[in-house]
ZADO-1210 file (C-alpha; in nm, 4 decimals, padded with zeros to 6 digits):
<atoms>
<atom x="00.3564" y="01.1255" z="-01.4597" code="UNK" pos="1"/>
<atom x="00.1968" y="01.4221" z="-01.6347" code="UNK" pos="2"/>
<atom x="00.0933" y="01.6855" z="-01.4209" code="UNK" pos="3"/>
<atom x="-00.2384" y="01.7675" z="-01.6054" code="UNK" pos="4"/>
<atom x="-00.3563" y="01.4055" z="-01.6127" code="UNK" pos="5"/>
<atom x="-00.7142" y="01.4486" z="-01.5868" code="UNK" pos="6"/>
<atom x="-00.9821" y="01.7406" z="-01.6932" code="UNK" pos="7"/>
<atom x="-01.1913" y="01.6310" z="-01.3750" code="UNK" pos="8"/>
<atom x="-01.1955" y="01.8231" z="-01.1233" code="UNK" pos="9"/>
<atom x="-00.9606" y="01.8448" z="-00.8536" code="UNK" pos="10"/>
<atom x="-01.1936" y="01.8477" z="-00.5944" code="UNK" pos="11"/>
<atom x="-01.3471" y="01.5247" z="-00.6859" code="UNK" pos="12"/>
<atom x="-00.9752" y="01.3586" z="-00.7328" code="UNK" pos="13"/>
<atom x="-00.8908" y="01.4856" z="-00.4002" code="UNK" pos="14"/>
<atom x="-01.2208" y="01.3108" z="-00.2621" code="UNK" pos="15"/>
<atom x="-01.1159" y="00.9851" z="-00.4064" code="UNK" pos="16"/>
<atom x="-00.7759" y="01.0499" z="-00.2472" code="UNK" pos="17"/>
<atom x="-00.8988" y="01.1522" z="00.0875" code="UNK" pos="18"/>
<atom x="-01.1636" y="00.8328" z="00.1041" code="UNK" pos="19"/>
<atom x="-00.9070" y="00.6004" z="00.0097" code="UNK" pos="20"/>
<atom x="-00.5919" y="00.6782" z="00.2228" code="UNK" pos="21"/>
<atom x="-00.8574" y="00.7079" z="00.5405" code="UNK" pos="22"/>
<atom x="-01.0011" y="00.3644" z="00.4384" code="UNK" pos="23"/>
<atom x="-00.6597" y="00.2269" z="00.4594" code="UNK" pos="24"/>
<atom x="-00.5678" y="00.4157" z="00.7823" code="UNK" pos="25"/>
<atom x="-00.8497" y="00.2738" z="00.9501" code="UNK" pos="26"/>
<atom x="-00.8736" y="-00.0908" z="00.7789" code="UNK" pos="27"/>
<atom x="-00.7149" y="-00.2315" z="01.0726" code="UNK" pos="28"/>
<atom x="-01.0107" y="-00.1892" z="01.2700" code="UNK" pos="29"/>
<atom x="-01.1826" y="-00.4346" z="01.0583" code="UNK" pos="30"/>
<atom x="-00.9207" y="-00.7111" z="01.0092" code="UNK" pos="31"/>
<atom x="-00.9002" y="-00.6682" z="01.4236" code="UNK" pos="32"/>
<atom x="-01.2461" y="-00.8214" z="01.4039" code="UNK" pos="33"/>
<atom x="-01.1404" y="-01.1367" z="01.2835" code="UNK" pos="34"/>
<atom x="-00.8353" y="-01.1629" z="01.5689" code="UNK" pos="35"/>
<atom x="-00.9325" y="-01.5051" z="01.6262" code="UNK" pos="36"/>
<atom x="-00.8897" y="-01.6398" z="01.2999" code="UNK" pos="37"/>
<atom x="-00.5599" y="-01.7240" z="01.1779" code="UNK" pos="38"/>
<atom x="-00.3494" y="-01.4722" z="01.0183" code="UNK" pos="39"/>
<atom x="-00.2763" y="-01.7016" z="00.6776" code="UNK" pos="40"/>
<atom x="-00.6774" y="-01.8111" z="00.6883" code="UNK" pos="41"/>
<atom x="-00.7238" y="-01.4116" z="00.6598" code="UNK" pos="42"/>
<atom x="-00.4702" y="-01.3361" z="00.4101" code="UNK" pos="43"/>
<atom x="-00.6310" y="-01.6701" z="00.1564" code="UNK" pos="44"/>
<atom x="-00.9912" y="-01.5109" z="00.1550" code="UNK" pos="45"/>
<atom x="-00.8739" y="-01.1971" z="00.0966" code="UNK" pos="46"/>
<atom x="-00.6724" y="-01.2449" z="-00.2155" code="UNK" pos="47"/>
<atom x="-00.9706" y="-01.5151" z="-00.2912" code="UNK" pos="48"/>
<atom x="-01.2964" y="-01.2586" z="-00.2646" code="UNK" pos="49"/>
<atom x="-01.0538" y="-00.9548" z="-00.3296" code="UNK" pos="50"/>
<atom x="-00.9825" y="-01.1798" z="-00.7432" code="UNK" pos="51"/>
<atom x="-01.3574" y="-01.2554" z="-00.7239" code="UNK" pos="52"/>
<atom x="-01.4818" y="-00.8719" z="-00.6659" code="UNK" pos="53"/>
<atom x="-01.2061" y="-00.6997" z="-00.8804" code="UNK" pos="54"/>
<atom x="-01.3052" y="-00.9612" z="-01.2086" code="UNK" pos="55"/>
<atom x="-01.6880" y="-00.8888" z="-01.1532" code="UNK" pos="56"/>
<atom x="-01.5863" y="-00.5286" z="-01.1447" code="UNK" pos="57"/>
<atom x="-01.3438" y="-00.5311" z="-01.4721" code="UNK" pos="58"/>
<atom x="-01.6445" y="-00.7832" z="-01.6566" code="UNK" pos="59"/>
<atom x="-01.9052" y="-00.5224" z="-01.5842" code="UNK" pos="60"/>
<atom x="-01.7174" y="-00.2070" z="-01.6269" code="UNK" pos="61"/>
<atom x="-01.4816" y="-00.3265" z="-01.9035" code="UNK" pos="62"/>
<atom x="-01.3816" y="-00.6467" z="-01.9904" code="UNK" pos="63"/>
<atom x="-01.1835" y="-00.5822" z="-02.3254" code="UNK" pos="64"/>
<atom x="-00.9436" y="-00.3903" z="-02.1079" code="UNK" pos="65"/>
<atom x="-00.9052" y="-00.6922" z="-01.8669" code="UNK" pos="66"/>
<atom x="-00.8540" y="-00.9713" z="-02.1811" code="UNK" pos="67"/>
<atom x="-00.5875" y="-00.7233" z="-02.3326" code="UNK" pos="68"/>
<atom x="-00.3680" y="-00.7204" z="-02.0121" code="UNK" pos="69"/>
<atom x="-00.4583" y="-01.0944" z="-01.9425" code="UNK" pos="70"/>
<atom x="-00.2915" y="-01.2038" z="-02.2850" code="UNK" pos="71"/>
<atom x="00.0062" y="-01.0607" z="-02.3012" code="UNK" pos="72"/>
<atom x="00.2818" y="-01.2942" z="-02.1986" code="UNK" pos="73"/>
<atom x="00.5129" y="-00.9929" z="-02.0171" code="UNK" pos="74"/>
<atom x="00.1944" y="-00.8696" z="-01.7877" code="UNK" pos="75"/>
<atom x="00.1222" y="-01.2267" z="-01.6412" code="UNK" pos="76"/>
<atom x="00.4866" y="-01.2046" z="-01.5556" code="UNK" pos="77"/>
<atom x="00.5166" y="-00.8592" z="-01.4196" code="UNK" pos="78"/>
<atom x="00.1821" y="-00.8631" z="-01.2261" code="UNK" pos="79"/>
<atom x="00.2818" y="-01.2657" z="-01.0658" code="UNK" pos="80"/>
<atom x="00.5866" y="-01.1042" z="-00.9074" code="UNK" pos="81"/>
<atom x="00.3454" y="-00.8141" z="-00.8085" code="UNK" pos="82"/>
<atom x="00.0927" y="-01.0491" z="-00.6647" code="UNK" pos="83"/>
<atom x="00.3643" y="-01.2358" z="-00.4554" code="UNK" pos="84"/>
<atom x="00.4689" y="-00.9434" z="-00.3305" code="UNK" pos="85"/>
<atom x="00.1483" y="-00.7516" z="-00.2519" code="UNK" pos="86"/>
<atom x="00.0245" y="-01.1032" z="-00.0699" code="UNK" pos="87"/>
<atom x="00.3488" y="-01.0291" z="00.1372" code="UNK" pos="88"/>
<atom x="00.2598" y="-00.7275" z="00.2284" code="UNK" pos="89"/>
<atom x="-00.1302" y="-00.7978" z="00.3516" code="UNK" pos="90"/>
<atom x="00.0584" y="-01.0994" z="00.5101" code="UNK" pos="91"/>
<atom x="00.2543" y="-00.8951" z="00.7141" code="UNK" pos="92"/>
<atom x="00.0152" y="-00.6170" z="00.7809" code="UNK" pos="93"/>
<atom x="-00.2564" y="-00.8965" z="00.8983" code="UNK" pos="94"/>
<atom x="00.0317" y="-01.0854" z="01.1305" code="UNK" pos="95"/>
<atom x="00.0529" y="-00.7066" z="01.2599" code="UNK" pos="96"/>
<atom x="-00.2704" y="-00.5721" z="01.3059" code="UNK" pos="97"/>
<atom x="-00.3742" y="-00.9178" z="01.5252" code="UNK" pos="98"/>
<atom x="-00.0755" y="-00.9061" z="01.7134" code="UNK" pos="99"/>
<atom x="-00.0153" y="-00.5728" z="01.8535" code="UNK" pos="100"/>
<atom x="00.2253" y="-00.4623" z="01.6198" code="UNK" pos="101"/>
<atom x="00.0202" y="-00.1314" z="01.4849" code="UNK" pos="102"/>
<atom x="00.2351" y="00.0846" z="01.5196" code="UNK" pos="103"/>
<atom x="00.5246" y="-00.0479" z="01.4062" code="UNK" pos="104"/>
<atom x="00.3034" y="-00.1221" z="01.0857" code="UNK" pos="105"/>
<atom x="00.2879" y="00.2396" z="01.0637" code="UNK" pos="106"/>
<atom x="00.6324" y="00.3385" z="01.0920" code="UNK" pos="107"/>
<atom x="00.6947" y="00.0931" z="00.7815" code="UNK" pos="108"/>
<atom x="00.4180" y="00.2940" z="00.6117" code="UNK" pos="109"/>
<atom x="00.5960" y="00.6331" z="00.6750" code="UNK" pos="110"/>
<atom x="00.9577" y="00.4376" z="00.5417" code="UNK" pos="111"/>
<atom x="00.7633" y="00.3175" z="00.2491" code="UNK" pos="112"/>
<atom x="00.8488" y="00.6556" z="00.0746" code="UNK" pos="113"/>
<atom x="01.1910" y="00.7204" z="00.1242" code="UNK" pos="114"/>
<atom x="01.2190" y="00.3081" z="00.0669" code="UNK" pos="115"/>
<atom x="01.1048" y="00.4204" z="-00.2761" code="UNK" pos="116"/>
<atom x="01.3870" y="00.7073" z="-00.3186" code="UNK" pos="117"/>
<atom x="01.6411" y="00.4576" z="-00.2552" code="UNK" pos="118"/>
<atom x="01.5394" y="00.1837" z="-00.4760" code="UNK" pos="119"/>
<atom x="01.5025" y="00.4028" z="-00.7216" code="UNK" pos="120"/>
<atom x="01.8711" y="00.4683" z="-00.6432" code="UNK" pos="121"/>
<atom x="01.9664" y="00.1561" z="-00.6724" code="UNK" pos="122"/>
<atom x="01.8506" y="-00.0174" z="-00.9405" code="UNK" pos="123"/>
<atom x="01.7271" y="00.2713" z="-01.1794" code="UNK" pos="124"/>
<atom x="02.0160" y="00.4792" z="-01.1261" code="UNK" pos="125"/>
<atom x="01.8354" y="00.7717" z="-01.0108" code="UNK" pos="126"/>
<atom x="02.0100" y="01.0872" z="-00.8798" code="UNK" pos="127"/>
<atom x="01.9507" y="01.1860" z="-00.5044" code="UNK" pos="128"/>
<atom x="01.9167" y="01.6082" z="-00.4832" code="UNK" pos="129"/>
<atom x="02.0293" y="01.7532" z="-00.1405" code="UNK" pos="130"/>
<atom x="01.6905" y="01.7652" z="-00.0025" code="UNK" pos="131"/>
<atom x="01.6186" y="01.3670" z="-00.1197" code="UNK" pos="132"/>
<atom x="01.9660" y="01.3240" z="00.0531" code="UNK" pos="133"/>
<atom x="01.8429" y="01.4671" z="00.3773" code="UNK" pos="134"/>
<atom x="01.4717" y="01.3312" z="00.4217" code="UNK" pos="135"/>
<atom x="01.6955" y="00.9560" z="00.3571" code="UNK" pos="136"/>
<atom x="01.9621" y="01.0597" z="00.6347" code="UNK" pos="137"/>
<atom x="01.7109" y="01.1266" z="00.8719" code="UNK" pos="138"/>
<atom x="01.5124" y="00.8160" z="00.8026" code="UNK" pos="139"/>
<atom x="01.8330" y="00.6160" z="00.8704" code="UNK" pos="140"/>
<atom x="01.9256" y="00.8001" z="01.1640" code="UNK" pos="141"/>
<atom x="01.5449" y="00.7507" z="01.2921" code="UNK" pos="142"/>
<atom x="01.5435" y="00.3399" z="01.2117" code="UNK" pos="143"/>
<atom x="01.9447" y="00.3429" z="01.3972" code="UNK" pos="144"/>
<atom x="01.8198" y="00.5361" z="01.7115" code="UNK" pos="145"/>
<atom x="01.5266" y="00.3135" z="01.7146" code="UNK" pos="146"/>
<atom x="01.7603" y="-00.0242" z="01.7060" code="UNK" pos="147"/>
<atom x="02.0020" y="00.0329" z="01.9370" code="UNK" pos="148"/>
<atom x="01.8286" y="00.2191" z="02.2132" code="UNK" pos="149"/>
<atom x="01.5162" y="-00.0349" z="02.1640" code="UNK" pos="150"/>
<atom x="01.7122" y="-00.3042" z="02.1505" code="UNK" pos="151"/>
<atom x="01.5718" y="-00.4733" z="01.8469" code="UNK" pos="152"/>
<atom x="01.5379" y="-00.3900" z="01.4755" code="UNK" pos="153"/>
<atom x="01.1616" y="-00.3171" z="01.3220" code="UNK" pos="154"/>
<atom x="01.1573" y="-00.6223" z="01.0442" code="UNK" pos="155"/>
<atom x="00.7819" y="-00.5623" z="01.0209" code="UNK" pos="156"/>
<atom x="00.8115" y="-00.2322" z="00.9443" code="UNK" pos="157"/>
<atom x="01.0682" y="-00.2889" z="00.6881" code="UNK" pos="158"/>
<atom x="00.9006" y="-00.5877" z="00.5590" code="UNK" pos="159"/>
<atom x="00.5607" y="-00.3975" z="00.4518" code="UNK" pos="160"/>
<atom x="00.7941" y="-00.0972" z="00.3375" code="UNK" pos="161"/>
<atom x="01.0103" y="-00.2621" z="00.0879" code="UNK" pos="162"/>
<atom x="00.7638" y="-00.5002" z="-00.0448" code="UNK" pos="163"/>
<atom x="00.5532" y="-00.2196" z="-00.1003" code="UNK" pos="164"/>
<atom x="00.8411" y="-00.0332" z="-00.2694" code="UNK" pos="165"/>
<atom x="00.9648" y="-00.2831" z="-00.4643" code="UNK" pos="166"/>
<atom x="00.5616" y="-00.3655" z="-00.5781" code="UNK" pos="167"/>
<atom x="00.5548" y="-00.0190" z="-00.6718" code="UNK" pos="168"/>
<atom x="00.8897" y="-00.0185" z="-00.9007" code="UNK" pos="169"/>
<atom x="00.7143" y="-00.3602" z="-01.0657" code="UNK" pos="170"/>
<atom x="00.3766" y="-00.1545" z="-01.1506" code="UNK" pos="171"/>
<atom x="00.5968" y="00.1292" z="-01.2472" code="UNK" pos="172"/>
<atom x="00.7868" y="-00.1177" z="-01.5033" code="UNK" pos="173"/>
<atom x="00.4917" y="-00.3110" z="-01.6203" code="UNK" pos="174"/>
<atom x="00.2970" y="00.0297" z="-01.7049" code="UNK" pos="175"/>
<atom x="-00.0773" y="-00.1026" z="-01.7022" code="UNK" pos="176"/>
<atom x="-00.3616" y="00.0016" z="-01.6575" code="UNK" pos="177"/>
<atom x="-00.4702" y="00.0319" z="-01.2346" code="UNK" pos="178"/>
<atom x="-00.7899" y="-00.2035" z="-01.1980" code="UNK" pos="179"/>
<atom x="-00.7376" y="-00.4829" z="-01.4811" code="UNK" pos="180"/>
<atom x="-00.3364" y="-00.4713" z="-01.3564" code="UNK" pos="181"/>
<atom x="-00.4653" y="-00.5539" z="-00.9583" code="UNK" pos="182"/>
<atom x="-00.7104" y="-00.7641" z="-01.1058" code="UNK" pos="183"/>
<atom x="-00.4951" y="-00.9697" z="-01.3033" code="UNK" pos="184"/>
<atom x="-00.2309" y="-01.0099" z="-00.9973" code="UNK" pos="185"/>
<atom x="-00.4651" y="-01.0856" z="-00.7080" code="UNK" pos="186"/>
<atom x="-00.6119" y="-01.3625" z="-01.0134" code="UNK" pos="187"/>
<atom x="-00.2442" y="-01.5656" z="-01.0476" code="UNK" pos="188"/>
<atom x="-00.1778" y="-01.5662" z="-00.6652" code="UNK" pos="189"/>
<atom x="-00.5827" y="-01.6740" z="-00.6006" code="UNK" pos="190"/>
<atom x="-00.4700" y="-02.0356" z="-00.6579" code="UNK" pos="191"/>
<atom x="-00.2266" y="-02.0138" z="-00.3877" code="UNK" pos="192"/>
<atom x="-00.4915" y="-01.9142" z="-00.1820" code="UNK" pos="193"/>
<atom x="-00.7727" y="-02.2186" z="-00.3152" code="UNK" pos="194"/>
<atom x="-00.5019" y="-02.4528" z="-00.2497" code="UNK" pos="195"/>
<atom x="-00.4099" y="-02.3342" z="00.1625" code="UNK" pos="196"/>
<atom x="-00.7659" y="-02.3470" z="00.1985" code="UNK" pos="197"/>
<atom x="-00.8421" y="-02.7040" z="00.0392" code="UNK" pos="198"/>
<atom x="-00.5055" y="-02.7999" z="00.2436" code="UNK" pos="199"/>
<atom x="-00.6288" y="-02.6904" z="00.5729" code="UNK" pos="200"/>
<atom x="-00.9981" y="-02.7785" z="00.5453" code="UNK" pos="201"/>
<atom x="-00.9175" y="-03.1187" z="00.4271" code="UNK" pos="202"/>
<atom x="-00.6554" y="-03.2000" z="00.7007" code="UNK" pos="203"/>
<atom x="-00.9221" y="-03.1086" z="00.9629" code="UNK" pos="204"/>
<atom x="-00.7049" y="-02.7207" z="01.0627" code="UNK" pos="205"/>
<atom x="-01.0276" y="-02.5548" z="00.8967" code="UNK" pos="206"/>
<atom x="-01.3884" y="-02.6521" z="01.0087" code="UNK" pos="207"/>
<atom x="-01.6473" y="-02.4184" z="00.8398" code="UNK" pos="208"/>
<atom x="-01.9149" y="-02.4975" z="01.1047" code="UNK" pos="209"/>
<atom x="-01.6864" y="-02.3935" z="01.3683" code="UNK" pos="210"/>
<atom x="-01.6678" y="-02.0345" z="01.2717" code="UNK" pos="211"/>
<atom x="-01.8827" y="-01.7889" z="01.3311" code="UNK" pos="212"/>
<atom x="-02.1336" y="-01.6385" z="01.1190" code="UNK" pos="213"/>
<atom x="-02.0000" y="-01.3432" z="01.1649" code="UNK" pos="214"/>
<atom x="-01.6083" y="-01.4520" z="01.0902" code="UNK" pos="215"/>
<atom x="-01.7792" y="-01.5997" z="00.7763" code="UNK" pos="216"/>
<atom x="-01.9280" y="-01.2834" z="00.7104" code="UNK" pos="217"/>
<atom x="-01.6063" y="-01.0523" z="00.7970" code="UNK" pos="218"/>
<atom x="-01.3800" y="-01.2572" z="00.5987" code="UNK" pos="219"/>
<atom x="-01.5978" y="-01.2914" z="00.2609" code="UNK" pos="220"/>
<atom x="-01.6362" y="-00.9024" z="00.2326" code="UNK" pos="221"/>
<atom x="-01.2932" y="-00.8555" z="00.3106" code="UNK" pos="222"/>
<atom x="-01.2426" y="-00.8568" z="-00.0660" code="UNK" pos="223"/>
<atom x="-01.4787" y="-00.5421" z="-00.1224" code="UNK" pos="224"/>
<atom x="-01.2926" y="-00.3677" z="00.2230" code="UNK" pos="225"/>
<atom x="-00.9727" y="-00.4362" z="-00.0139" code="UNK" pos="226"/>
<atom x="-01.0938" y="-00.3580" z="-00.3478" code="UNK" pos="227"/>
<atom x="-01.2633" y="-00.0634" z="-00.3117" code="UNK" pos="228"/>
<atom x="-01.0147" y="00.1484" z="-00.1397" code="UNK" pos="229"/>
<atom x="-00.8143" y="00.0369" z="-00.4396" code="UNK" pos="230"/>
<atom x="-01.0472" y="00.1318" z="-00.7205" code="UNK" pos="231"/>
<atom x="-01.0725" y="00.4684" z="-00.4769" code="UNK" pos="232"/>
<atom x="-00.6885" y="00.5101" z="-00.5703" code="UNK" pos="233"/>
<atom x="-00.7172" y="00.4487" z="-00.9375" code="UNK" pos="234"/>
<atom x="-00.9712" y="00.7147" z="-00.9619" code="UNK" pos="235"/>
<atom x="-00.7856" y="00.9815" z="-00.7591" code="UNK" pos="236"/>
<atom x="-00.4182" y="00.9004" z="-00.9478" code="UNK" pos="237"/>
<atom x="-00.6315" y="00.9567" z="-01.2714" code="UNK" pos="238"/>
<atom x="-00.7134" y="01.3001" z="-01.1731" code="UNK" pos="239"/>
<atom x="-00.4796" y="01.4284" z="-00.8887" code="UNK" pos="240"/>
<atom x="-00.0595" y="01.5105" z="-00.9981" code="UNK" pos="241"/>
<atom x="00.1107" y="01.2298" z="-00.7836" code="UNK" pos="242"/>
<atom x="00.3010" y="01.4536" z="-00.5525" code="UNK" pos="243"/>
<atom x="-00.0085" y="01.5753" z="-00.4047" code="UNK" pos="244"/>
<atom x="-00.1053" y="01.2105" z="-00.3994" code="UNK" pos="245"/>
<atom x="00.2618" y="01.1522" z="-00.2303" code="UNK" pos="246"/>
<atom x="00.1379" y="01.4544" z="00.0285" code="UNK" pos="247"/>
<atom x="-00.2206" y="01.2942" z="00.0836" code="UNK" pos="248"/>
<atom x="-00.0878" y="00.8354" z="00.1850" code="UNK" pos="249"/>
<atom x="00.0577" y="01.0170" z="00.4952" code="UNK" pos="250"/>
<atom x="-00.3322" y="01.0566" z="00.6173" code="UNK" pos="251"/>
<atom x="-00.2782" y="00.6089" z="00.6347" code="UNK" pos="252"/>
<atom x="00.0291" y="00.5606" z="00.8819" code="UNK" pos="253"/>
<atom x="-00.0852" y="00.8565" z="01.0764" code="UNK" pos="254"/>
<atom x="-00.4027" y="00.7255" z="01.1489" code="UNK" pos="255"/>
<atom x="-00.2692" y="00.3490" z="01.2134" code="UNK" pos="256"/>
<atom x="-00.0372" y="00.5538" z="01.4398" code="UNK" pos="257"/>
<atom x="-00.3208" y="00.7015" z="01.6288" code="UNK" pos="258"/>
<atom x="-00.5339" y="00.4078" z="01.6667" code="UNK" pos="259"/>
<atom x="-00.2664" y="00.1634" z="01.7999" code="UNK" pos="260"/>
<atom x="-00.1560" y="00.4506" z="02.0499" code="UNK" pos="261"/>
<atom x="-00.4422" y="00.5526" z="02.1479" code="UNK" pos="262"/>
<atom x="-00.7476" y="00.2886" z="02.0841" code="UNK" pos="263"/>
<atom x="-00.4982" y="-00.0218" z="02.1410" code="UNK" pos="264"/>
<atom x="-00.2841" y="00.1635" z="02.3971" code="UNK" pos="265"/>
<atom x="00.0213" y="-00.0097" z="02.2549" code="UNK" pos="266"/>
<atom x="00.3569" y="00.0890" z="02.3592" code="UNK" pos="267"/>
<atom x="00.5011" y="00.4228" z="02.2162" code="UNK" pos="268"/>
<atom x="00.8371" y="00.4764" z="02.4255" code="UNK" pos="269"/>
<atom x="01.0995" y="00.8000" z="02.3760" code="UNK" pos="270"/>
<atom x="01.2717" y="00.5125" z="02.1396" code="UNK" pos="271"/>
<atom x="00.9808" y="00.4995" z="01.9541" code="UNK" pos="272"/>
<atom x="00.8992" y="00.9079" z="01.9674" code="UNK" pos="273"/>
<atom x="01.2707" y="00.9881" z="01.8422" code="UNK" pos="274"/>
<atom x="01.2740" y="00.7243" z="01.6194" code="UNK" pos="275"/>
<atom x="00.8947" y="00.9207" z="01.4239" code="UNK" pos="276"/>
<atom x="01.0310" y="01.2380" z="01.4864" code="UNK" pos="277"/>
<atom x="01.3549" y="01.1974" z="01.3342" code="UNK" pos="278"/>
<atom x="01.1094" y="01.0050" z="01.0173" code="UNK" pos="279"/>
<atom x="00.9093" y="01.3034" z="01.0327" code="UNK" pos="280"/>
<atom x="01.1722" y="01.5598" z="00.9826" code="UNK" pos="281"/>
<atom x="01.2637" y="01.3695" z="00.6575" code="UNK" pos="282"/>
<atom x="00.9478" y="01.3138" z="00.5397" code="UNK" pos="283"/>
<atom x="00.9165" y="01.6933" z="00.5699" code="UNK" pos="284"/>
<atom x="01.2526" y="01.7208" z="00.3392" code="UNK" pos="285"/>
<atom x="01.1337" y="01.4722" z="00.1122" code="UNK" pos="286"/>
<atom x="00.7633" y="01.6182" z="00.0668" code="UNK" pos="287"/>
<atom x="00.8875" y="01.9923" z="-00.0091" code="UNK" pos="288"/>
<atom x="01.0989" y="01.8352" z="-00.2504" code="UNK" pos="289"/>
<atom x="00.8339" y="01.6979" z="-00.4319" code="UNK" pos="290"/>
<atom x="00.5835" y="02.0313" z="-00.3833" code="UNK" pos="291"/>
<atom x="00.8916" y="02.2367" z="-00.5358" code="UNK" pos="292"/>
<atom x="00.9677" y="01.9998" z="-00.8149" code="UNK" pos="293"/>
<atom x="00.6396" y="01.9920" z="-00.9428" code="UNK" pos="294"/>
<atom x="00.5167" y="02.3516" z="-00.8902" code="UNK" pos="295"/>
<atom x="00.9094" y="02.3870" z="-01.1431" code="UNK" pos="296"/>
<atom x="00.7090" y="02.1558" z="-01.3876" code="UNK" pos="297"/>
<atom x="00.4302" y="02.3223" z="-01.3766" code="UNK" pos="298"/>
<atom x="00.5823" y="02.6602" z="-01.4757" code="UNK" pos="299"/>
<atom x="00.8085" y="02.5314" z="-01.7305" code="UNK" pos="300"/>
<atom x="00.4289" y="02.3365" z="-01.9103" code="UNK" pos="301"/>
<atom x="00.2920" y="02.6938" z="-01.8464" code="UNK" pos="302"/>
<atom x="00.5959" y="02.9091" z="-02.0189" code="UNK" pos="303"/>
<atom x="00.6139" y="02.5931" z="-02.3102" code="UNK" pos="304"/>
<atom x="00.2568" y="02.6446" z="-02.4016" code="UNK" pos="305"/>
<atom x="00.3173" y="03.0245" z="-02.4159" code="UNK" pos="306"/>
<atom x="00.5731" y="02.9839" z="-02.6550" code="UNK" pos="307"/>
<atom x="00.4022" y="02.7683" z="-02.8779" code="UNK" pos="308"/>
</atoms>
């Protein structure tokens, strides 16, 4: 991605940036507000209001970019695998969130990137520098620590970070557009959702009266608390170079971290301290990397346009 991608300024992209990645940080709070509704009755109505939002957004703001993604046969491919995998990944994160599994939601957050490196690896053939290398040896060594001396292995955490990952390489292949791309997924996977929630209302598992108003409430705008942080991120990637966008997402696990710590007082044992630090130190690897790559880019645009 071009470095100069927007002529907005910075300070608004980093805004957009900031918002979003603290919306997502601290999105848990809300879905905790709806702990005593099932976790698949969550995940349905929000891919159901999240379609409904997003395609009142697109037919507002721009509708002729929405039909031209809808109608190509290759999108509605690319963007179904997407959907299936991005309704894994709220899945998971909702199973997490209402069962005290926070913060090792987080850790699969802080993976997610160095998940990326490695699938990148793997099926693009990408080339790991010595620094890439390093940031992925400590992330193993972190998860390894955390398996043996815990005694189990974190399948959350490595559920939400390589469906995210592999998401990402999808979006990265299909090459659309943000907001008509999420649009058009969260659309093909909404009849999934219509057809759980005919299932379990007509079998008698889902009685609207018995709800609460405010459950109703919670879990109908839980398709604006998905969308907008979203549209937040498509705004900020317009403007902002992605590795400062790949420096910002850590604000997310960080805060998840925090609040299941410290607000849920969930356990965080040396297992679990090791297991971050040893994350942490790669992450650390794997962000200078990216700072250092792109301030080479930058000089080598700056010394091109010179010599033109």
């Amino acid at each position: 991605m071009s470095e100069n991608i927007s002529q907005e300024p910075f300070s608004k992209g980093l805004f957009y940036a900031i918002l979003c990645y603290m919306l997502w940080g601290t999105v848990l709070l809300y879905w905790h507000l709806l702990a005593d509704v099932s976790s698949l009755l969550i995940l349905a109505n929000r891919i159901l209001w999240s379609s409904v939002f997003l395609a009142g957004y697109c037919l507002l703001a721009n509708r002729k970019a929405l039909w031209k993604v809808m109608k190509n046969k290759q999108n509605v491919y690319y963007m179904g695998i997407a959907g299936i995998l991005i309704t894994i990944n709220w899945g998971v994160y909702i199973y997490a969130v209402n069962n005290q599994f926070i913060v090792e939601s987080s850790l699969g957050y802080y993976i997610n990137p160095l998940v990326n490196v490695l699938l990148g690896v793997l099926f693009l053939k990408e080339k790991l520098n010595r620094l890439e290398k390093l940031a992925a040896l400590f992330a193993f060594a972190g998860v390894t620590y955390f398996t043996i001396s815990y005694g189990s292995f974190p399948i959350i955490a490595f559920i939400l970070a390589i469906s995210m990952g592999i998401y990402g390489m999808v979006k990265k292949k299909a090459n659309l557009p943000a907001i008509q791309s999420l649009t058009l997924e969260t659309l093909l996977v909404t009849p999934l959702a219509v057809i759980y929630l005919f299932y379990i209302t007509s079998n008698g598992e889902l009685i609207i009266s018995e709800l609460s108003s405010q459950s109703v409430i919670l879990l109908i705008l839980g398709g604006i608390v998905t969308a907008v942080p979203l549209i937040l991120f498509a705004q900020a990637v317009k403007i902002l170079p992605y590795s400062t966008l790949g420096f910002i997402q850590y604000i997310s696990p960080t805060l998840q971290l925090f609040i299941g710590v410290f607000i849920f007082h969930e356990e965080f044992t040396s297992a679990h301290a090791i297991c971050f630090l040893l994350i942490w130190i790669g992450l650390a690897f794997f962000t200078f990397n990216i700072i250092r790559n792109s301030s080479v880019k930058r000089k080598l645009i700056q010394k091109t346009g010179r010599n033109k």
